[in-house]
PADRENLO-459338 format. One record per residue (C-alpha): residue number from 1; residue in one letter; x, y, z. Coordinates in steps of 0.25 Angstrom, whole numbers, plus 2048, in hexadecimal, padded with zeros to 3 digits. Layout:
BEGIN
    nr   rest    xx    yy    zz
   NUM      A     X     Y     Z
...
//
This chain:
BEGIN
    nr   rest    xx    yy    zz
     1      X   84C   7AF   7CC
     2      X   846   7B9   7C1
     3      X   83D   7BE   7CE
     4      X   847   7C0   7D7
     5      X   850   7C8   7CD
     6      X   845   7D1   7CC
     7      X   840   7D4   7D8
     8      X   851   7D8   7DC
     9      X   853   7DF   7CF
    10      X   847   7E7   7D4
    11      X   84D   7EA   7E2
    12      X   85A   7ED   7DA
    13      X   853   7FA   7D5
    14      X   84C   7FE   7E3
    15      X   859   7FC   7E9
    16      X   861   806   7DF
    17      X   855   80F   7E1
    18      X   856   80E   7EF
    19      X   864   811   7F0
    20      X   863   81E   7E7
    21      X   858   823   7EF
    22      X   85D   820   7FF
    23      X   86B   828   7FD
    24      X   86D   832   809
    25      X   85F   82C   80E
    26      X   85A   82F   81B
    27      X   84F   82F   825
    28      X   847   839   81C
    29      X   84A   833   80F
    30      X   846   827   815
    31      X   83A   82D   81A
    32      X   835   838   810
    33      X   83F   837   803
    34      X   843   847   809
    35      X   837   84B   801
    36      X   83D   84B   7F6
    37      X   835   83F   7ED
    38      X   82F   841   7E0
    39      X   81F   841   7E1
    40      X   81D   839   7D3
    41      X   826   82E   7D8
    42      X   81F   82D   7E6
    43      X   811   82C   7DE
    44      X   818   822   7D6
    45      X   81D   819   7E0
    46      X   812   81B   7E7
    47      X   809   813   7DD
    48      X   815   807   7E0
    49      X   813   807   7EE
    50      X   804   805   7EE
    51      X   804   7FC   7E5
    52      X   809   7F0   7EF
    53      X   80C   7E1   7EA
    54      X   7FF   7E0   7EF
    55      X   7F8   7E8   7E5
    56      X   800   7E1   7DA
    57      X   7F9   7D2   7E0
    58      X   7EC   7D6   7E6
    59      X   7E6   7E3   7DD
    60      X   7E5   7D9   7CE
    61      X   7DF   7CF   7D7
    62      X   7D4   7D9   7DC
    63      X   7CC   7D9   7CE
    64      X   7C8   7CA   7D2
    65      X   7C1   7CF   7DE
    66      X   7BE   7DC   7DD
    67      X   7C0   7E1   7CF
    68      X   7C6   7EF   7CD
    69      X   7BF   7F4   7D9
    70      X   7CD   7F6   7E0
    71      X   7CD   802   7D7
    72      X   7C2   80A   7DF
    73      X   7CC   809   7E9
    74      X   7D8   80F   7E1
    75      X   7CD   81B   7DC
    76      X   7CB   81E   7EC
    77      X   7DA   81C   7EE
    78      X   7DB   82B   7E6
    79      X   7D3   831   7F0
    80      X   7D9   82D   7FA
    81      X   7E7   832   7F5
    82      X   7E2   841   7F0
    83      X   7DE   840   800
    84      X   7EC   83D   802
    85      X   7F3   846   7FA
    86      X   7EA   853   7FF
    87      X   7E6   84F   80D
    88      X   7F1   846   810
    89      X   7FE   84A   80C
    90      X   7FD   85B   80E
    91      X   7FB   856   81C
    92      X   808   84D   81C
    93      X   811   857   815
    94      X   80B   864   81D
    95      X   811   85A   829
    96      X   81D   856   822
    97      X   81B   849   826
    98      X   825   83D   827
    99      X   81A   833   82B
   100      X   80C   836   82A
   101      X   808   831   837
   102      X   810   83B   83D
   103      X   802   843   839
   104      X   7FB   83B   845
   105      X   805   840   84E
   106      X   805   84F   84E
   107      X   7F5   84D   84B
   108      X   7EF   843   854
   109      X   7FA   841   85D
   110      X   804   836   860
   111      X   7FC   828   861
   112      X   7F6   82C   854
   113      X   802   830   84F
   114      X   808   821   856
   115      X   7FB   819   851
   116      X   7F9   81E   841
   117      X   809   819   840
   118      X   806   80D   845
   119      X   7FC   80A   83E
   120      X   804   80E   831
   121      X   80F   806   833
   122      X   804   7F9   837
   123      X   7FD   7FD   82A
   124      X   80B   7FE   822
   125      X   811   7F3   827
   126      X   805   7E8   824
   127      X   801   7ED   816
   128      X   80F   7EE   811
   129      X   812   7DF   816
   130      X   804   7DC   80D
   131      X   808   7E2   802
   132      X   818   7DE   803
   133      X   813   7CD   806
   134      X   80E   7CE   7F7
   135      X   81E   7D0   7F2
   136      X   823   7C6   7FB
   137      X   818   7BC   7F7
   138      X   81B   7BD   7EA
   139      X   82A   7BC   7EA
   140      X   829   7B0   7F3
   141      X   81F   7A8   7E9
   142      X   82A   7AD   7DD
   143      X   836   7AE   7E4
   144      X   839   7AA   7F0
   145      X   831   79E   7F1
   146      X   838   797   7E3
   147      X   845   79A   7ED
   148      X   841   795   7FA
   149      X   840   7A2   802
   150      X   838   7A4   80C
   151      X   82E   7AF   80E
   152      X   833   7B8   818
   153      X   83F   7B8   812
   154      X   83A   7BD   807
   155      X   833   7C7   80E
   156      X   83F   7CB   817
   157      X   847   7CC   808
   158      X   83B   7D6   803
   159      X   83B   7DF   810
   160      X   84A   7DF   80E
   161      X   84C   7E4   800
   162      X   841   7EF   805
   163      X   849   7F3   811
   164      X   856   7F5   808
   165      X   852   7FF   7FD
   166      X   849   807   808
   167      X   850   808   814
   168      X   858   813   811
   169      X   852   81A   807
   170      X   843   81A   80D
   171      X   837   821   806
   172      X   840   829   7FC
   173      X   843   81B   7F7
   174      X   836   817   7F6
   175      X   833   820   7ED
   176      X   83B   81C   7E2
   177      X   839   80F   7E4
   178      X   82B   80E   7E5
   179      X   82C   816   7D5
   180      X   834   80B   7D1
   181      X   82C   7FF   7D8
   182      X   81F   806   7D1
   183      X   825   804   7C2
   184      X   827   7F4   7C7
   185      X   819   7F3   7CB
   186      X   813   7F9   7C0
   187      X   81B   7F4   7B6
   188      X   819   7E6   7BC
   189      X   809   7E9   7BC
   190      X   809   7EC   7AF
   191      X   812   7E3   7A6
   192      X   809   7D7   7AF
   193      X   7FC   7DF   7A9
   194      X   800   7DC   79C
   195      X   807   7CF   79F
   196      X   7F7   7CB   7A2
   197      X   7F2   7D3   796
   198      X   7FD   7CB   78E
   199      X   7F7   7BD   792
   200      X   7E9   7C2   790
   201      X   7ED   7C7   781
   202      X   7E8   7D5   785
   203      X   7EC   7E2   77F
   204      X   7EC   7EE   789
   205      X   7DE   7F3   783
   206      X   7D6   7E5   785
   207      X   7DE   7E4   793
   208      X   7D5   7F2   797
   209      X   7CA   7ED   78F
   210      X   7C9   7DF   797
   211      X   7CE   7E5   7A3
   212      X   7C0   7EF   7A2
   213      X   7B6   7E4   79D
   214      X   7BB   7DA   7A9
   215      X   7B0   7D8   7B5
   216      X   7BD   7DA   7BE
   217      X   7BD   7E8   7B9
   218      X   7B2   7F0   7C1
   219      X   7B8   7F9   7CB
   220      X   7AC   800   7D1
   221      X   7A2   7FB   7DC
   222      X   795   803   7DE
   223      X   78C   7F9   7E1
   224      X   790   7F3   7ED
   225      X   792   7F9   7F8
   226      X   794   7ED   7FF
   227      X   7A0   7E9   7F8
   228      X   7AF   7EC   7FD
   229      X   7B1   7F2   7ED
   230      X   7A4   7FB   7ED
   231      X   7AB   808   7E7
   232      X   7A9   811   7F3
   233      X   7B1   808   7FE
   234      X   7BB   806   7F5
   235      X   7BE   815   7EF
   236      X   7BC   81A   7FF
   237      X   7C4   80F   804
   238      X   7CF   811   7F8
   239      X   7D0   820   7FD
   240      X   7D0   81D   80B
   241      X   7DB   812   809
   242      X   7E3   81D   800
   243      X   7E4   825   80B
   244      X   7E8   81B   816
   245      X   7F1   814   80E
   246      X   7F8   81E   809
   247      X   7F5   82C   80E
   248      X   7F6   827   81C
   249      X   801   81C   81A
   250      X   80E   822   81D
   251      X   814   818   812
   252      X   80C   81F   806
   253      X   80E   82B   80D
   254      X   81D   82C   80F
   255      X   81D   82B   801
   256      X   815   837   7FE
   257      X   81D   83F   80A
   258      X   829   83F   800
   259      X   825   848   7F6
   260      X   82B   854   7F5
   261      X   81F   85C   7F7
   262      X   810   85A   7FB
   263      X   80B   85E   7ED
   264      X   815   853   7E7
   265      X   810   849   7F2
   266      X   801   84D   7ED
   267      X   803   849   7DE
   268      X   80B   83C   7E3
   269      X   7FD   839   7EA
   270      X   7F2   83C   7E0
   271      X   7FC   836   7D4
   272      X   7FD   828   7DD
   273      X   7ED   828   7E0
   274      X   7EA   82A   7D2
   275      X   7F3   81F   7CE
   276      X   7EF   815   7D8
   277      X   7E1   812   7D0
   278      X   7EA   810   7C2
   279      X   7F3   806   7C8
   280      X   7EA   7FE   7D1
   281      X   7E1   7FD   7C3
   282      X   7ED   7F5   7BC
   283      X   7EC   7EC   7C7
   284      X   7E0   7E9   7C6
   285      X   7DF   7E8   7B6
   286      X   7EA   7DE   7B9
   287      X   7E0   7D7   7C0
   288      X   7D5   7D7   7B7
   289      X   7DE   7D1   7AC
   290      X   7E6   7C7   7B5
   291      X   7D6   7C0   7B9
   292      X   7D5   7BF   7A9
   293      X   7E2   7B7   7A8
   294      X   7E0   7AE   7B5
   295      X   7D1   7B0   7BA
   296      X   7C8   7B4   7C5
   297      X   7CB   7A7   7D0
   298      X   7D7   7AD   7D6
   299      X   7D9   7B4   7E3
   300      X   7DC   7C3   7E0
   301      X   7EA   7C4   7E6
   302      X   7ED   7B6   7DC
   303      X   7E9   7BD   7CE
   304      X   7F7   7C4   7CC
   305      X   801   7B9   7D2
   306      X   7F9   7AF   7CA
   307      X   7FB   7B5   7BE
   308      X   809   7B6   7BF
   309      X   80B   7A9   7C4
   310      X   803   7A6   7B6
   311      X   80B   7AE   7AD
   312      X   815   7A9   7A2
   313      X   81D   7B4   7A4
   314      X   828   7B5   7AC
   315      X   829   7C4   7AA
   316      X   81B   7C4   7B1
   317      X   81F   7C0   7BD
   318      X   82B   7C8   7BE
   319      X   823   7D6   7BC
   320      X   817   7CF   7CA
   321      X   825   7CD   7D1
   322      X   82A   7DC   7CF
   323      X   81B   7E3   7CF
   324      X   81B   7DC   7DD
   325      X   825   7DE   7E0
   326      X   824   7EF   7DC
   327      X   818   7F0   7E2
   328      X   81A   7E9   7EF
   329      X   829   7EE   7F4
   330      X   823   7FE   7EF
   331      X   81A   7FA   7FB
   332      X   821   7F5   806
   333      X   82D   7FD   805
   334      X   825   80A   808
   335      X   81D   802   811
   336      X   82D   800   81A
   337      X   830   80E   818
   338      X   822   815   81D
   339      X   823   80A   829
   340      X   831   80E   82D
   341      X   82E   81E   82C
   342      X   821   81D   834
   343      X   829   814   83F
   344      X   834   81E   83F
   345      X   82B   82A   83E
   346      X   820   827   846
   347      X   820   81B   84F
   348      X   830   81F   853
   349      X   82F   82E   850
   350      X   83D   82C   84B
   351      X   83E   831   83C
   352      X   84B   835   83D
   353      X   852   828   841
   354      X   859   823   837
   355      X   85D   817   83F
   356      X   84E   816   844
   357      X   849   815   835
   358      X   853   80B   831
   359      X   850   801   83C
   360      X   841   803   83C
   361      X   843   801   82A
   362      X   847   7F4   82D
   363      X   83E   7F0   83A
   364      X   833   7F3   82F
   365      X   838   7EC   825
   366      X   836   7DF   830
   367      X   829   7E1   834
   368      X   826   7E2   826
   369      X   82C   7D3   824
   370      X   823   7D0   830
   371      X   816   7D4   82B
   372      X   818   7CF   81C
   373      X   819   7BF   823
   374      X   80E   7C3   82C
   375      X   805   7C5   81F
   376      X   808   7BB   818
   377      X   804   7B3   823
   378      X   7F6   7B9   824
   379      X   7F5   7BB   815
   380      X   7E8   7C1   80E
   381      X   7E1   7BF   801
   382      X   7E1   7CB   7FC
   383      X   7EE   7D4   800
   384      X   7E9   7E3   7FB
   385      X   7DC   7E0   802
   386      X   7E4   7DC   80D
   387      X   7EC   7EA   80D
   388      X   7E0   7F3   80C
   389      X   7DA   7EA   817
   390      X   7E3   7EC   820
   391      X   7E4   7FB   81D
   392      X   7D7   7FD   820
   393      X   7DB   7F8   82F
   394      X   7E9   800   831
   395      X   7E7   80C   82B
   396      X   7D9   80F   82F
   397      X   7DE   814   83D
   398      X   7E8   81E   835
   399      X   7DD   823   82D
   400      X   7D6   824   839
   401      X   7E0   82E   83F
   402      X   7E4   837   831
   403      X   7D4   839   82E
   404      X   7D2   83F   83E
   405      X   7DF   846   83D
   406      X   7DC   84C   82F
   407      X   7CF   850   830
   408      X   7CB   852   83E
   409      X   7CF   85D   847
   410      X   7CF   854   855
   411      X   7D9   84E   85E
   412      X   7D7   840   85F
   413      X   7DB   837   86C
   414      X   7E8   834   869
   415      X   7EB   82A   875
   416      X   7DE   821   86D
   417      X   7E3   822   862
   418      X   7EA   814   860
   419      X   7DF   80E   866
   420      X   7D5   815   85B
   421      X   7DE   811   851
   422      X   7DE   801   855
   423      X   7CF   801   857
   424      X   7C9   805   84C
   425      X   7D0   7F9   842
   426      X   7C9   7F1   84C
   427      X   7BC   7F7   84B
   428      X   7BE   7F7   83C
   429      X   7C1   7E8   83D
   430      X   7B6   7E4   846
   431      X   7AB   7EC   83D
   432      X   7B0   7E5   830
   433      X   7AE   7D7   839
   434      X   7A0   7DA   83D
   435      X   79B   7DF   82F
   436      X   79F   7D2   829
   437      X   79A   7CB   832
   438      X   78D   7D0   833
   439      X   78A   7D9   824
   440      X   795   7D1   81D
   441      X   799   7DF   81A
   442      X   7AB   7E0   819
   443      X   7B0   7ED   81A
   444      X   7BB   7EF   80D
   445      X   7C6   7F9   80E
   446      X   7BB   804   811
   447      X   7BF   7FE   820
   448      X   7CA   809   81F
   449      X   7C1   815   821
   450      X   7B9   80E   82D
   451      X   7C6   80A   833
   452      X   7CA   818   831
   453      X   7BD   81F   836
   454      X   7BE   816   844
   455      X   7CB   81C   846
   456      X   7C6   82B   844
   457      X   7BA   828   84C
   458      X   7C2   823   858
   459      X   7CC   82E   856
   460      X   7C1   838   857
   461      X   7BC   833   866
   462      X   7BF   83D   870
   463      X   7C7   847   865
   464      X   7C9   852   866
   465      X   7CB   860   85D
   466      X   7D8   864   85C
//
């Protein structure tokens, strides 16, 4: 009961934010916050909405299989956002663009335009119902189960609650309550870190010190090029990633696009990349020090849950339910919004039809339903390596189409593209098949930039310069 007192006191202060925040709202504030969001909070928020309930599970449970190599990752991330905030967005604001893909449009021409929103909204829709399962997992093994809910009534309760402090407001809602569901997470994150120093009598500086001397510490591969964490597949991959998943994702993006001006969007941008590595490292310290407490023997997403499932304090339970909780909701509610703007904007062409955006809000919120049960049914082992996995198949193609339109001066064959864009995950796919089978050699998330460069290639048959 304690749980559930929780979770709605929690909804209780996204709904009073919501309301303050959706007064006089319309298609634009729903879209872009007027332009008018400051860019600290967007940066803040930011760090929220990356960090998914899925993070919060899988990221401590990584030291057991990889160490901190995860963190080679982050350091490329940063690359990949100064890209985005000096490459990326000047483009977007020079456009003044509602959704990015509107880019492929007036660039490439209308199936390009027709076949990066798809692929968004594909992309979007299957790693935001990854990352939202977690929550609804969670609160059926602590709450709902002990009442004899079923799940898709939980997940049909969770969209809901999601639908009702978004749907009027939008993005410009979003902001505020991404800054607020950040302070949960973190504040979770970190009274669980000393909960765990606590049961291992540690004081903050023996923490570090134990943290640093442990085997599960080593964040750099150089001498394996074979292996999926030698440091340059993963700094390449983690930049390459950055970009996709954020600086061509109209979700992260729509975000951005609300700052008043592109010099505020630019320090939103390098202030999140930077504090992307920090944060990602506290989850992997928790880590370190929960395999102290309980051992090696468990699977990486089991290491957090089983702890809390150990714990003598109620308190530590309370504070999983509400970082979950924070971290995943920060996720799938800009997740609805960017799905819903991208259909309106650029699969309908409608972007000002309120009616439209109200209907497709909830059509959204549906499908998400949908997909969540859908996953559950074909659940994997590890759920972050399941996102960046599947990213490397969906969002190839778009960057595919940004890197010819950015920095090539041709005309592709537009009428083709579709059929480019479809292919070349099949390529990658096949390729990754016949590797294993004959070198034994898996292709990690460096499958991105192949996927990509498939997509380029075929964009660049029978071009032409503009």
């Amino acid at each position: 009961m304690m749980i559930l007192l929780t979770v709605l006191a929690y909804f209780a202060v996204l709904f009073c934010i919501s309301r303050l925040t959706s007064r006089r709202a319309d298609n634009q504030t729903f879209y872009r916050a007027n332009r008018r969001a400051p860019w600290y909070m967007v940066a803040f928020g930011m760090v929220g909405a990356s960090i998914s309930g899925v993070t919060f599970v899988s990221v401590p449970g990584m030291v057991l299989t990889s160490q901190m190599t995860y963190l080679q990752m982050c350091l490329g991330f940063i690359v990949g956002y100064i890209v985005i905030a000096f490459v990326l967005l000047p483009l977007y604001y020079r456009l003044n663009l509602t959704s990015i893909y509107t880019y492929l449009g007036q660039r490439l021409g209308n199936r390009s335009y027709q076949t990066g929103a798809w692929f968004f909204l594909l992309s979007k829709m299957i790693g935001a119902s990854v990352r939202f399962y977690v929550v609804c997992i969670i609160l059926q093994q602590f709450v709902f189960d002990p009442a004899g809910i079923p799940f898709i009534v939980n997940v049909a309760m969770m969209v809901l609650l999601i639908w009702l402090y978004t749907h009027r407001g939008g993005i410009a809602t979003l902001v505020f309550t991404d800054s607020f569901q950040t302070i949960c997470l973190f504040t979770a994150l970190i009274l669980i870190i000393f909960d765990v120093m606590g049961q291992l009598h540690l004081s903050v500086g023996e923490a570090v010190s134990a943290i640093a001397e442990s085997p599960m510490s080593q964040v750099f591969v150089f001498d394996d090029w074979v292996s999926p964490h030698h440091f340059w597949k993963q700094f390449l991959s983690g930049a390459f990633i950055a970009i996709v998943m954020t600086g061509l994702d109209q979700d992260m993006m729509q975000k951005n696009l609300t700052c008043k001006t592109l010099r505020d969007a630019q320090k939103d941008m390098c202030t999140y990349g930077v504090a992307f590595v920090p944060a990602n490292l506290l989850f992997l310290a928790l880590g370190v020090l929960l395999s102290m407490v309980l051992g090696t023997s468990l699977k990486g997403d089991e290491l957090l849950p089983s702890f809390i499932l150990s714990s003598f304090h109620p308190l530590t339970l309370h504070l999983f339910i509400l970082g979950i909780v924070a971290a995943s909701f920060s996720s799938a509610d800009s997740a609805l919004t960017s799905l819903t703007t991208c259909f309106c904007v650029d699969i309908r062409r409608q972007p000002d039809n309120e009616s439209l955006r109200k209907k497709m809000h909830v059509v959204m919120c549906l499908i998400f339903v949908v997909f969540i049960l859908l996953f559950r049914a074909f659940n994997s082992t590890s759920l972050i390596d399941a996102i960046y996995t599947l990213a490397s198949y969906t969002y190839g193609p778009l960057l595919g189409l940004f890197v010819f339109g950015l920095f090539t001066k041709k005309q592709t064959n537009d009428r083709l593209v579709p059929y480019i864009c479809i292919a070349s995950p099949l390529v990658c796919y096949a390729l990754d098949t016949i590797t294993q089978h004959l070198w034994g050699y898996h292709f990690g998330y460096e499958l991105l930039m192949l996927n990509g460069l498939f997509t380029f290639l075929g964009l660049s048959i029978k071009s032409a310069k503009i």
